[in-house]
N, C-alpha and C positions, 0 to 999 in steps of 0.2 A: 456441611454439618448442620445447617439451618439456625444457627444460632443458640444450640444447643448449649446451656451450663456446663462447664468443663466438669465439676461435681458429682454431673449427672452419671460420667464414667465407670463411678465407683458401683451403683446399682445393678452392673448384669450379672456379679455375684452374690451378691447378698444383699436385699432393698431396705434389709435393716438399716443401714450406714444411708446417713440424711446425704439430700444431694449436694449442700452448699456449706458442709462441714468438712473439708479434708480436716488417728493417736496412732625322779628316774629320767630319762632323756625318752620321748615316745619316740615311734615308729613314722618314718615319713609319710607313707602312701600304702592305703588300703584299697586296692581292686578287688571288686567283688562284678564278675562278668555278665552284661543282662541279658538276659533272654533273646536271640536274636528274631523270636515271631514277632516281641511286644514293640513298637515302634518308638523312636529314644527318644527318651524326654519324660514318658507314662509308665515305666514300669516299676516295681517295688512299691505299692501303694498302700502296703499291709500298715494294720495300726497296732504299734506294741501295747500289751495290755500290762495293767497289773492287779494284783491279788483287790485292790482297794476299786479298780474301775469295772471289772467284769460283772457284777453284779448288776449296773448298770446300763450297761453294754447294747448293741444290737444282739441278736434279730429281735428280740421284741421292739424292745423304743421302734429303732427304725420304720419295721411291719408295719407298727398300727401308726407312723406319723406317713407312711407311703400310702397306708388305705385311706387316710383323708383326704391324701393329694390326690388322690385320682376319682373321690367322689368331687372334688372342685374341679378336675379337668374334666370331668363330665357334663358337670354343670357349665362351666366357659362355654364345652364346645357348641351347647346346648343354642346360646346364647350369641355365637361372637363365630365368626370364619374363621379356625383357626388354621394358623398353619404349623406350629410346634410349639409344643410345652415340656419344660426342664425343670426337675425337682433336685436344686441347687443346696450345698450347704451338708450337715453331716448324714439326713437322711436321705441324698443322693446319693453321698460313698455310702451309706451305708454304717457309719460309726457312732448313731448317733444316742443320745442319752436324756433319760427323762428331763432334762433341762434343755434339749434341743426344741424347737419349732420347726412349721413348716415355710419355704422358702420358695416358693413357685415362682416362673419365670414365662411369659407366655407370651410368642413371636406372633405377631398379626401383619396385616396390609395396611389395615388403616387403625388407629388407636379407638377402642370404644368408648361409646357416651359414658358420662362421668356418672350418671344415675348404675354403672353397672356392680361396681361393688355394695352399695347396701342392696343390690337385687341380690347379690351370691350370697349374701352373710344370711337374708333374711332366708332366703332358701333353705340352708344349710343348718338354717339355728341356731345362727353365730350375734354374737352379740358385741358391742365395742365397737364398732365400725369407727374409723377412722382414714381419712384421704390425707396422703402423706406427697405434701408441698404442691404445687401448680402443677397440672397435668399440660405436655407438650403435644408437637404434634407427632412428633417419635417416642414420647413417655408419657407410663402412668404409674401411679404405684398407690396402697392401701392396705390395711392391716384390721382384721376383726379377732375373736377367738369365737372357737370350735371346739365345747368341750371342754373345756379349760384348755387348749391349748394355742398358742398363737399363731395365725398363720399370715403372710406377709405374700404379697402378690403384686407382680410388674408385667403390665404390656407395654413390648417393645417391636418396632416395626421393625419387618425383616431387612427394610433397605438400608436402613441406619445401620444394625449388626453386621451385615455384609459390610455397606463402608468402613467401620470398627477396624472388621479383619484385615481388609485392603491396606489401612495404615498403622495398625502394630505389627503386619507381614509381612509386608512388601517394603513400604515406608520408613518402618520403623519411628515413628510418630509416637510421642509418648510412651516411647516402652517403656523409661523407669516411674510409673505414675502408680496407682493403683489400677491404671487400665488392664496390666493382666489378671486381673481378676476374672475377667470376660474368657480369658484363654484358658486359664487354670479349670472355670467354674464351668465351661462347655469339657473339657474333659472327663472331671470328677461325677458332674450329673448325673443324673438319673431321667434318661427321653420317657416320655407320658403320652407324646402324642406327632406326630411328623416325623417318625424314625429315620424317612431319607432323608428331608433338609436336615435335622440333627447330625445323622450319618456323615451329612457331605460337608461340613462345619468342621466335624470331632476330626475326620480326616485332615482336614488341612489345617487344624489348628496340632495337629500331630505329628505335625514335619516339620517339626523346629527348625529356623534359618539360619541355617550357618553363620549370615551377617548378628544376626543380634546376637549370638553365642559370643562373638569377639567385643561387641559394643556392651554387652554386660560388664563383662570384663574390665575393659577400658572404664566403663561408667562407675563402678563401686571399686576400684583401686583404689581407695582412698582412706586412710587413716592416719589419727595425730598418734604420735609416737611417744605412747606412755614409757615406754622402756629407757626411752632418750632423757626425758623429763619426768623422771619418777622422784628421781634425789629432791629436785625445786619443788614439786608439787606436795613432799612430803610436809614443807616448809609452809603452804601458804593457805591451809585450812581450805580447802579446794576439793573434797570430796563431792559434792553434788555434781561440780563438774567432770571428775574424775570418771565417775559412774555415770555422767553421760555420755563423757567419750567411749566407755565403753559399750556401752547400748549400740551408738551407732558404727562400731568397728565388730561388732557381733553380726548387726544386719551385715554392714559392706562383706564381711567375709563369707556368709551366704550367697550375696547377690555374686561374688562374684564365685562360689562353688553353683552354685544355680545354675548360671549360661555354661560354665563349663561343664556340666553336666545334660545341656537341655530339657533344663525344668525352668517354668516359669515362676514367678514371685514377685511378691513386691511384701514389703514391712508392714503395710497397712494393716492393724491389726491379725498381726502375723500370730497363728495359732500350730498348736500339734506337729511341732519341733520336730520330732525324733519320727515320727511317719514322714515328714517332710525330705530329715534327711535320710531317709531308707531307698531314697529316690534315688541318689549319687550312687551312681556306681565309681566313681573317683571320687576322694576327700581323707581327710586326715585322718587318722585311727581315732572314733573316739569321741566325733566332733558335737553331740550334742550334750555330752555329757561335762565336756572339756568346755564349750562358750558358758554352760551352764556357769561352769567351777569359777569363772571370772569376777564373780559376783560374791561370791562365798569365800572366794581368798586373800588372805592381806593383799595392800597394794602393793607391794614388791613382787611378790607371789604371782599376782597377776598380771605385772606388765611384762612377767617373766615369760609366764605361759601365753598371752597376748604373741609376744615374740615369735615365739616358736612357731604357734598358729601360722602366724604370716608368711615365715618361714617354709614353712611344708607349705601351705597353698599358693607361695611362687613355685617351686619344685613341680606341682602338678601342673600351675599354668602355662610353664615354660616348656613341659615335657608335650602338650597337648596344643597349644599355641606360642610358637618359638618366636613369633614376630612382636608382641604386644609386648609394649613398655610396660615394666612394672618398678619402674625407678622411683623410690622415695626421698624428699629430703635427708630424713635421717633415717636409713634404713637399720633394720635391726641391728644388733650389736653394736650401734654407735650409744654414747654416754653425752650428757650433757655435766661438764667440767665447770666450778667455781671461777670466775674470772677471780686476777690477781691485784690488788693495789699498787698501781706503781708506786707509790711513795713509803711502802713497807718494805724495809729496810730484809735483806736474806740474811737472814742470821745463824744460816747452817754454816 
């Protein structure tokens, strides 16, 4: 790894995020069947809109933040040997909205001289230049604006991105990190330049591993059982914490619909929920609307619904993976009980 910053990880998605900072009784099971061309893990990608966001929306945003990306991969390739460029982030899906930027991604052999970003800005007419943290010998990254808009740019060597793949696929090294970022963010892309090396990446990052489908699983089982300890925590002005166990039995019940699903994820400023989970073809009736409600319902209410959650996504995980533990200490339906004073007297 050459000594690379673990940090560094989190940049093959978005180079925004600095390197050395890791922020009625329902229905059990809804199948909705995928497309047997689209390969599992990628398909359902659509973004639900609404009456308040379509205004917003692509194709324009998008358009005009894809025509800039590809006046700077002109300029790169002008410059720099390239071997593939990825225009990562909403104007790769395609979702993106007058608040989005541009988020470029650019695969080389050797990393370029650091004089090369204020060359592209000044070219370009961008102004703001700024070098974002120590350039390696597998990283760079930098950020000017174009236009009033901002554009954020990383060269990454292709032998490092290959290693990457080698250990969140084969390995399984760091899968619950923000390292799938790299996986997610090679799929969702948008290729600008090296169509085959892109090609032959998107393909095997497309063949979900059956091992990590189960070690998700196994890795985000995990949650404190508010339904057990609801009565006590009513008692001990513990709401901060309450609503943070809930934050992270929202992501866990993701991570672990995720791998059961073969979609990649991680919580790392985890965005666009409900496209997210348009991906699952297995999961709860309901589910982004329902982790939402968690938040919005008394705490009773919600450790109720919590419950249930958990509930149905053992039911799926058992139905799709019969061998993985999913044993809780206090598994749903258990109650946490008042102990008794031995020295009080029963006076029934």
């Amino acid at each position: 790894m050459s000594g690379i910053p673990g940090g560094i990880l989190i940049h093959a998605y978005s180079i925004r995020i600095r390197l050395y900072h890791w922020a009625k009784e329902r229905e059990v099971v809804q199948k909705r069947p995928a497309p047997a061309s689209i390969p599992r893990g990628v398909e359902g990608r659509g973004l639900r809109e609404t009456s308040s966001s379509r205004s917003m929306d692509t194709p324009p945003a998008s358009e005009q933040l894809r025509a800039v990306a590809r006046r700077i991969v002109t300029a790169v390739a002008e410059r720099v040997m390239l071997r593939g460029a990825l225009l990562a982030g909403s104007a790769g899906r395609g979702d993106a909205d007058y608040y989005s930027d541009v988020d470029l991604l650019f695969y080389v052999d050797e990393i370029p001289p650091t004089t090369l970003g204020a060359e592209l800005c000044e070219r370009l007419g961008g102004t703001q230049h700024v070098r974002k943290d120590k350039p390696t010998e597998q990283f760079s990254a930098e950020e000017f604006d174009v236009g009033g808009l901002r554009v954020e740019i990383s060269f990454w060597t292709v032998r490092w991105i290959e290693a990457r793949l080698d250990a969140l696929l084969d390995d399984l090294a760091d899968f619950d990190t923000p390292s799938q970022k790299i996986l997610s963010g090679l799929l969702e892309g948008l290729p600008l330049h090296g169509a085959e090396l892109l090609g032959r990446w998107r393909a095997r990052v497309a063949a979900y591993p059956e091992p990590l489908r189960k070690a998700m699983v196994e890795r985000y089982w995990s949650f404190f059982a508010l339904w057990y300890a609801s009565a006590a925590m009513a008692r001990r002005d513990a709401e901060l914490w309450r609503q943070d166990m809930l934050v992270d039995a929202a992501f866990n019940l993701l991570g672990v619909l995720a791998g059961l699903n073969r979609v990649y994820f991680t919580r790392f400023q985890f965005k666009h929920l409900r496209r997210f989970v348009s991906q699952m073809s297995v999961c709860p009736v309901g589910l982004a609307d329902r982790l939402e409600s968690l938040f919005r319902l008394d705490p009773e209410s919600a450790a109720a619904e919590l419950e249930r959650l958990i509930e149905e996504a053992a039911t799926l995980v058992h139905a799709e993976l019969p061998d993985v533990d999913l044993r809780l200490r206090f598994p749903p339906g258990t109650r946490q009980l008042p102990w008794r004073d031995p020295q009080t007297k029963n006076t029934s």
